[in-house]
DRENSE-198189 format. One record per residue: x, z, y of N, C-alpha, C in turn. Coordinates in steps of 0.001 Angstrom, whole numbers, plus 500000, padded with zeros to 6 digits. Example, Ala and Ser with C-alpha at 12.3 -4.5 7.8 and 13.67 -1.06 7.14 Angstrom:
2
513190507800494310512300507800495500513200507800496700;512850507080497750513670507140498940512900507870500030;
***
This chain:
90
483032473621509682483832474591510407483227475984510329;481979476426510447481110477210510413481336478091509596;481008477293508007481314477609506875482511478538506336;483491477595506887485127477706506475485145478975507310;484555479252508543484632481012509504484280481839508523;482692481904507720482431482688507442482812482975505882;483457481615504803484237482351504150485288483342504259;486281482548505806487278483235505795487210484801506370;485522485394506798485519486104507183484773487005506099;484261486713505326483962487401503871484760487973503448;486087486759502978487289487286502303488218488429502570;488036488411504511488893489306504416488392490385504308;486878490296504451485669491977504607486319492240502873;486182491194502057486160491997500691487913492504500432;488490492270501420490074492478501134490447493517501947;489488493978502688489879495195503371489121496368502686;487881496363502338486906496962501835487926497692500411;487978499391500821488692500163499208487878499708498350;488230499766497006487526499940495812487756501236495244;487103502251494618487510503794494548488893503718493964;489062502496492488490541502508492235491229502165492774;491175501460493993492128500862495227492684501803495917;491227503509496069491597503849497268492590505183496074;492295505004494975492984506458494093494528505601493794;494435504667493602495918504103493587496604504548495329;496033504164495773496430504373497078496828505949497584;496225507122497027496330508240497118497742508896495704;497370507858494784498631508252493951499721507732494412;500528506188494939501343506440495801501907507001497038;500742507409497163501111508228498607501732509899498132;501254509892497114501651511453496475503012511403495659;503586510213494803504411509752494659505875509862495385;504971509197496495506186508716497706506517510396498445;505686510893498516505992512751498992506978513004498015;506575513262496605507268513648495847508985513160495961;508849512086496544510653511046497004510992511009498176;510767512292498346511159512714500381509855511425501115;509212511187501074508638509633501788508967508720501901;510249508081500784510362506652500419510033506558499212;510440505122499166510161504337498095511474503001498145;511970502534497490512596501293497292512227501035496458;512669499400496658512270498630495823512409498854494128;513966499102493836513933499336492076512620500697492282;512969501796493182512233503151492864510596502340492103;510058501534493382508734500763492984508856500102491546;509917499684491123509531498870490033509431499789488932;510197501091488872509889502130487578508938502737488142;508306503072489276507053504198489345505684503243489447;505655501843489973504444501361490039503889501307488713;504044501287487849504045500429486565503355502576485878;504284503242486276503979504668485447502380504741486522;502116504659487203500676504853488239499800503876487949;500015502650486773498855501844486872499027501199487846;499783500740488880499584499543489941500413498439489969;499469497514489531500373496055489263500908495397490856;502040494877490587502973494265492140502306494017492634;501222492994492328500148492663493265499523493526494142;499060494459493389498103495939494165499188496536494374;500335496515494564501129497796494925501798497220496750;501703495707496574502039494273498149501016494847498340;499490494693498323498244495210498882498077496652499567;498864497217498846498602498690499340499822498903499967;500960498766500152502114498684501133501067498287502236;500662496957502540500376496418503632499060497249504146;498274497517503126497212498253503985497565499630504396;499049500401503747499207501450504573499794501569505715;500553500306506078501264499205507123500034499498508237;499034498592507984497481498697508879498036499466509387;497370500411508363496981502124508798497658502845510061;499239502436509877499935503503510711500712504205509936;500467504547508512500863505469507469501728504994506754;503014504226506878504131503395506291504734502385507202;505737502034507053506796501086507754507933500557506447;508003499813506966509665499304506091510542499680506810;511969500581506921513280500932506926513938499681507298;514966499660507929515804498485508385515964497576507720;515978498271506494516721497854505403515734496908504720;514938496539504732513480495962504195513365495682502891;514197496872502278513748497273500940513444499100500656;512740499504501865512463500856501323511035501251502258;510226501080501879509011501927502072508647503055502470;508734503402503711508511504853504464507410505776504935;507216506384504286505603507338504708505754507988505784;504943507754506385504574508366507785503667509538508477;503950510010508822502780511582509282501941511021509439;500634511244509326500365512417508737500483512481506969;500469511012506236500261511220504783501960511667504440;502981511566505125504152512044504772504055513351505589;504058514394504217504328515545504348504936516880504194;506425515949504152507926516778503846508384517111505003;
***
């Protein structure tokens, strides 16, 4: 049981923890998403993730960690990605 805590508590240290390209992907969609009034939808994501270098995987990762943050929401609609003040700055 012990064990199984402190993997599961590793994993998430190493899943929260930026990596500099984690945190520059993370700063290029966020600059992105300015550039698109502060959304994003879903097709929008599938032609711009791909031009930024961020595979679906890292692009679910970084939605959710800007989710954390405070700095994004999903729209009613729960296909559009919304930047939030302070990193939305239109």
């Amino acid at each position: 049981m012990a064990v199984r805590s402190l993997v599961t508590l590793a994993a998430l240290g190493a899943a929260t923890a930026a990596s500099p390209q984690t945190a520059a992907q993370k700063d290029a969609l966020i600059a992105a998403m300015n550039d698109s009034d502060c959304t994003l939808t879903t097709a929008e994501a599938n032609v711009v993730m791909p031009k930024l270098g961020i595979s679906r995987p890292a692009a679910i990762a970084l939605s959710r960690q800007m989710m954390a943050e405070g700095i994004a929401a999903f729209a009613s609609d729960e296909e559009t990605l919304v930047l939030l003040p302070p990193a939305c700055t239109k």
